[in-house]
Residue, then its C-alpha position, 0 to 999 in steps of 0.5 A: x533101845x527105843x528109836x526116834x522113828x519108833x511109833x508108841x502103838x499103845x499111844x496110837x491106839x488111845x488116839x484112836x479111841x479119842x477120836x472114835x470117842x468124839x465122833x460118837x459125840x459129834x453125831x450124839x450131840x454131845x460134843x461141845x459138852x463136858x462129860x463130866x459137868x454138863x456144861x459146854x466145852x469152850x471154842x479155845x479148849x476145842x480148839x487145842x484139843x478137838x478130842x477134849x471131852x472135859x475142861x480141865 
């Protein structure tokens, strides 16, 4: 039985690796950048999510 204090490890982890991902963007450049069409990532969308690396 899953309690309501019980931390989901695997979702921490992907977390972590998003913001590790965006880090690495920030410091490449590339983070206002959609990874997959080249073009950039609205304000709002960065905003709702500052780990986004697409519009969806």
């Amino acid at each position: 039985m899953t309690q309501p204090n019980d931390l989901d490890i695997d979702q921490v982890a992907a977390d972590l690796d998003n913001v590790a991902a965006a880090l690495s963007r920030l410091s490449d450049g590339t983070y206002w950048t959609d990874e997959v069409s080249g073009e950039e990532l609205p304000a709002e969308v960065l905003a709702a999510d500052p780990t986004a690396r697409r519009q969806s």
